[in-house]
MIDOSE-1310 file (N, C-alpha, C; in nm, 2 decimals, decimal comma, always signed):
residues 112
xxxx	+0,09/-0,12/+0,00/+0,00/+0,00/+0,00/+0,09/+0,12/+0,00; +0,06/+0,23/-0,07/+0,09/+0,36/-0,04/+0,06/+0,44/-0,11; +0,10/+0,53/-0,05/+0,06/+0,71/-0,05/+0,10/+0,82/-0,15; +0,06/+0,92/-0,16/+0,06/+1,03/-0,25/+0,22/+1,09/-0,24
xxxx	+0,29/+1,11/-0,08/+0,42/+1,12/-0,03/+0,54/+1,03/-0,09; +0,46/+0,89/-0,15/+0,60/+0,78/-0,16/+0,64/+0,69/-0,07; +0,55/+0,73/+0,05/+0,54/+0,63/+0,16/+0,45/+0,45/+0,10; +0,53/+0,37/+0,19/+0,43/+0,24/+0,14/+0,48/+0,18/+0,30
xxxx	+0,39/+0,08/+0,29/+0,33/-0,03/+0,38/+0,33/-0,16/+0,34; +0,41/-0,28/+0,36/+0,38/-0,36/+0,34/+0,26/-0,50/+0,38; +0,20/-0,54/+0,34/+0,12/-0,61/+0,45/+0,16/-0,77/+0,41; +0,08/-0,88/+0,50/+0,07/-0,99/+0,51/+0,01/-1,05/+0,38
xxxx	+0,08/-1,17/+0,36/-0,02/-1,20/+0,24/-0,19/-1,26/+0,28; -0,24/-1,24/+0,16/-0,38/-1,35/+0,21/-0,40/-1,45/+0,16; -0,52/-1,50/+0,21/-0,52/-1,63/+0,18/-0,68/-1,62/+0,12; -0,71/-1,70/-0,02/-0,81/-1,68/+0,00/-0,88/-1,86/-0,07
xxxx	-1,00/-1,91/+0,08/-1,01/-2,06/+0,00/-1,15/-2,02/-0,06; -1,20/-2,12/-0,15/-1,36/-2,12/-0,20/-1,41/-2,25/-0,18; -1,53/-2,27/-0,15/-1,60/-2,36/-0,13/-1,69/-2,39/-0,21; -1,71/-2,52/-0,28/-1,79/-2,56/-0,36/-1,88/-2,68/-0,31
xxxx	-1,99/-2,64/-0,35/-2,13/-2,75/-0,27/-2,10/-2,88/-0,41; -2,12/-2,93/-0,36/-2,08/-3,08/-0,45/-2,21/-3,07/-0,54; -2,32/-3,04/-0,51/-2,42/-3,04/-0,63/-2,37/-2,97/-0,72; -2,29/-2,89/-0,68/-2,27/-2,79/-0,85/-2,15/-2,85/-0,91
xxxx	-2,14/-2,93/-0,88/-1,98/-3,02/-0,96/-2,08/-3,11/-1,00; -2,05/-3,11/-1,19/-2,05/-3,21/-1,29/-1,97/-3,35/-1,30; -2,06/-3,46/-1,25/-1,96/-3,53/-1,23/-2,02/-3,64/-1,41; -2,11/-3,59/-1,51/-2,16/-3,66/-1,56/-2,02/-3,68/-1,65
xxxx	-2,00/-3,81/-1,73/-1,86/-3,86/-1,83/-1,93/-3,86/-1,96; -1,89/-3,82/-2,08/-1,95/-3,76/-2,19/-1,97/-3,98/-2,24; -2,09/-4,00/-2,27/-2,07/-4,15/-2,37/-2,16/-4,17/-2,50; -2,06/-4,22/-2,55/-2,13/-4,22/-2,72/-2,27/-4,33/-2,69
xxxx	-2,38/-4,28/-2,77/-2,51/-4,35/-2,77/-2,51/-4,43/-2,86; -2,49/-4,36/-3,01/-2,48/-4,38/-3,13/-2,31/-4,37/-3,20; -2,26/-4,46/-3,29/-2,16/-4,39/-3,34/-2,19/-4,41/-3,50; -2,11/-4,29/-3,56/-2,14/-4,25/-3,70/-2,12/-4,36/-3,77
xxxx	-2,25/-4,41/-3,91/-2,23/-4,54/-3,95/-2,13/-4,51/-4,12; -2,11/-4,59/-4,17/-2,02/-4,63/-4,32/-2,14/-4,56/-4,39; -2,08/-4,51/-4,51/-2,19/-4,50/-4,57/-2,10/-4,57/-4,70; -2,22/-4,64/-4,75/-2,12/-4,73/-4,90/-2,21/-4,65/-5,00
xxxx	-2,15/-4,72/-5,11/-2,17/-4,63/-5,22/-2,25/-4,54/-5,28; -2,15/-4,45/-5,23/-2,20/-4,29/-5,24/-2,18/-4,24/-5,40; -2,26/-4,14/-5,45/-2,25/-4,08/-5,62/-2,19/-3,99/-5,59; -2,09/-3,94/-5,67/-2,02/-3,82/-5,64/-2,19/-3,72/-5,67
xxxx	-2,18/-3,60/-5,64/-2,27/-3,49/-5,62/-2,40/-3,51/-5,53; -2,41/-3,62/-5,48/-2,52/-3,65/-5,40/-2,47/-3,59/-5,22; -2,59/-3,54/-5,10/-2,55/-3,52/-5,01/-2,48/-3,60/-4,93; -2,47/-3,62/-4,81/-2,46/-3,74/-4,73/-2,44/-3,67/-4,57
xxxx	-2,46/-3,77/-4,50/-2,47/-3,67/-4,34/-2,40/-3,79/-4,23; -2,31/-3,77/-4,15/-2,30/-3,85/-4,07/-2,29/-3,80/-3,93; -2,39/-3,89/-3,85/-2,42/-3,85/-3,70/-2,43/-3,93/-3,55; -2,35/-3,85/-3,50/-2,31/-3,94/-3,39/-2,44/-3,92/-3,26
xxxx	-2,45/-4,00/-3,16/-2,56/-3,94/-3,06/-2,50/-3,96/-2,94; -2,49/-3,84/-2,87/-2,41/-3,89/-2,69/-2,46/-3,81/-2,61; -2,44/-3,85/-2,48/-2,47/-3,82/-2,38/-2,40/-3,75/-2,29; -2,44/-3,65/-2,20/-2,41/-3,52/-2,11/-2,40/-3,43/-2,15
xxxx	-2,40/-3,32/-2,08/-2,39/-3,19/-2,09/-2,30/-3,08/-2,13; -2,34/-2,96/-2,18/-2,28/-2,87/-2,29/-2,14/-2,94/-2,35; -2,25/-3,04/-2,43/-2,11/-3,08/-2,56/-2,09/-3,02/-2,65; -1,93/-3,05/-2,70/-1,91/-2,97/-2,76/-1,87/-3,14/-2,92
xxxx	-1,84/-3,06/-3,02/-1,83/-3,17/-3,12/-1,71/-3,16/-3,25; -1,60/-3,24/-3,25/-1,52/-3,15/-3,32/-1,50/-3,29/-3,47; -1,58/-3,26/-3,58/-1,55/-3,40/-3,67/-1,40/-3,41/-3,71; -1,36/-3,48/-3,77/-1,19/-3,51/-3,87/-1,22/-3,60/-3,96
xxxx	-1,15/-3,56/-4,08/-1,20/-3,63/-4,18/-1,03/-3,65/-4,20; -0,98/-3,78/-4,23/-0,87/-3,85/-4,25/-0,84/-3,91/-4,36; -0,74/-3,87/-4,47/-0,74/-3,94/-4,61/-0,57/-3,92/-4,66; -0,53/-4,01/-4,63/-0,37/-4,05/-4,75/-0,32/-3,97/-4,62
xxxx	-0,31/-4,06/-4,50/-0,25/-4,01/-4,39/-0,27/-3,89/-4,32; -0,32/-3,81/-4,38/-0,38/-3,63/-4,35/-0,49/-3,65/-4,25; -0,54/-3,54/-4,11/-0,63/-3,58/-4,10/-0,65/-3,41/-4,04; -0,79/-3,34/-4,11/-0,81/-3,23/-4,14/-0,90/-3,17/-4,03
xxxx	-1,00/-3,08/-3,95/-1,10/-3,03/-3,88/-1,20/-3,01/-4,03; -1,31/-3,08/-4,00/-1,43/-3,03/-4,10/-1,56/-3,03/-4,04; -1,64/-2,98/-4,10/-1,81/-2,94/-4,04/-1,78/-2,83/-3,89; -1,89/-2,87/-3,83/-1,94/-2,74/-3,75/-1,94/-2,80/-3,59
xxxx	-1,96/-2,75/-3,49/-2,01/-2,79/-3,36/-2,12/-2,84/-3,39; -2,12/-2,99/-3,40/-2,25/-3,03/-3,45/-2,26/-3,17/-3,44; -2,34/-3,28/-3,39/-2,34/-3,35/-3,37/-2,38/-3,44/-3,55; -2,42/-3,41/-3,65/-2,44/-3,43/-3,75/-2,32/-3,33/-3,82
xxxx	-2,26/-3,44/-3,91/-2,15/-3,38/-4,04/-2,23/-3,38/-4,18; -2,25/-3,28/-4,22/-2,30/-3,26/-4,35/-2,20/-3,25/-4,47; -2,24/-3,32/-4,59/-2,13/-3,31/-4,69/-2,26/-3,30/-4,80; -2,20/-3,18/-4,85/-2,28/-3,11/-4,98/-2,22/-3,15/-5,08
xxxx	-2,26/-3,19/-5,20/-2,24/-3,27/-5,32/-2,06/-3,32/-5,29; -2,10/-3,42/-5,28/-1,97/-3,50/-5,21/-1,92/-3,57/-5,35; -1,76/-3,59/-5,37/-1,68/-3,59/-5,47/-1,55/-3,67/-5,39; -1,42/-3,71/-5,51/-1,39/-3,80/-5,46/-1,28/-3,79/-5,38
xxxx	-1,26/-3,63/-5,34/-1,16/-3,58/-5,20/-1,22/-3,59/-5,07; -1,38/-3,60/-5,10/-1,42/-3,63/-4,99/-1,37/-3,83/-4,90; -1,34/-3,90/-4,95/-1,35/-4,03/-4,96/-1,20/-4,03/-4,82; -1,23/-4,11/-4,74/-1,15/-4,13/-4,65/-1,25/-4,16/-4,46
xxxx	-1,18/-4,17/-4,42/-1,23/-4,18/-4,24/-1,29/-4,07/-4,20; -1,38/-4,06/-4,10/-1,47/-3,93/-4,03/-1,48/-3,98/-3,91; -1,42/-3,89/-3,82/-1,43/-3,93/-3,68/-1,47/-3,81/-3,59; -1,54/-3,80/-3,47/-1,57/-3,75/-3,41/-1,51/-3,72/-3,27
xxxx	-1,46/-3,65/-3,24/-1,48/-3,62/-3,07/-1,53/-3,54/-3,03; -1,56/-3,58/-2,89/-1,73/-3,52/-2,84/-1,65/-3,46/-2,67; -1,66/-3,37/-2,62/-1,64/-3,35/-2,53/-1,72/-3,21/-2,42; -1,70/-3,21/-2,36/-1,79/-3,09/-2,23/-1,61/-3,04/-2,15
xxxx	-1,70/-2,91/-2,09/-1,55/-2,86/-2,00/-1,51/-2,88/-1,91; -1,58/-3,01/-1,83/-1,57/-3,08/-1,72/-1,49/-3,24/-1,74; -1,53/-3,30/-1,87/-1,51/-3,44/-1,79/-1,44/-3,49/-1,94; -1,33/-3,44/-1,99/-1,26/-3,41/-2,09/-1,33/-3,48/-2,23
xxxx	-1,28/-3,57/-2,33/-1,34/-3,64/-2,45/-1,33/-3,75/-2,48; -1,42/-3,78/-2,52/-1,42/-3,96/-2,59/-1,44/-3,93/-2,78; -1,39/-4,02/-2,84/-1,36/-4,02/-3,00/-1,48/-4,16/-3,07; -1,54/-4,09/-3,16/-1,59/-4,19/-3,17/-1,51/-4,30/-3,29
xxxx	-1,56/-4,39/-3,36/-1,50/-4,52/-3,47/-1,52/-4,45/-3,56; -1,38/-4,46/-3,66/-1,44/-4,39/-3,82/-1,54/-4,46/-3,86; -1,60/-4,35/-3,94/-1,64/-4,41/-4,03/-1,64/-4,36/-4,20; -1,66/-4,48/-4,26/-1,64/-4,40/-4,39/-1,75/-4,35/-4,53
C-alpha cells in the first residue's frame, strides 16, 4: 500500500479458500449412444450426413475427416457432419470427438 508522499506499507499476504457444494460439480462422463455409420456407395454430387448421438452436458463436437494419412477439422459444432455434393476428395475416415468442460473427451469409430 501507499501514499501520495512515496510512503508504502507492506502487508501480510492473504489467503483466499472457496467452497464448492458438490451439487454444482458435474460429475456426468461424456458417452457415445450412437456412433457414425459407413456410408457405401456414395455418387459423387449427391449429399450425405454423418451422425453421432451422446450423452451429457454442454457438448461440444469436433469432426476429422482423414485421407492419405492427412487428418483435417471439417463441419461445425454439431453432432451431425454434413457433406454437400460430395466428390472423390471427400472419400476417407470421419471421426468424431465429443467433449464438455468438465469431464474431458471420448472419439468416436471412423467411419467412412
Amino acid at each position: 500500500i501507499s501514499n501520495p508522499t512515496g510512503g508504502y506499507v507492506e502487508t501480510s499476504p492473504a489467503q483466499l479458500t472457496t467452497r464448492i457444494k458438490e451439487e454444482d460439480i458435474n460429475y456426468e462422463v461424456v458417452q457415445i449412444k450412437q456412433q457414425p455409420s459407413n456410408l457405401d456407395n456414395m455418387t459423387p454430387g449427391e449429399d450425405v450426413e454423418f451422425v453421432v448421438e451422446a450423452d451429457g452436458k454442454d457438448l461440444s463436437y469436433k469432426w476429422h475427416h482423414t485421407t492419405a494419412g492427412r487428418t483435417s477439422e471439417v463441419g461445425e459444432n454439431n453432432p451431425t457432419l454434413h457433406i454437400h455434393n460430395v466428390k472423390s476428395d471427400d472419400e476417407g475416415d470421419y471421426t468424431c470427438t465429443i467433449s464438455n468442460p468438465t469431464d474431458g473427451a471420448v472419439k468416436t469409430n471412423p467411419a467412412r
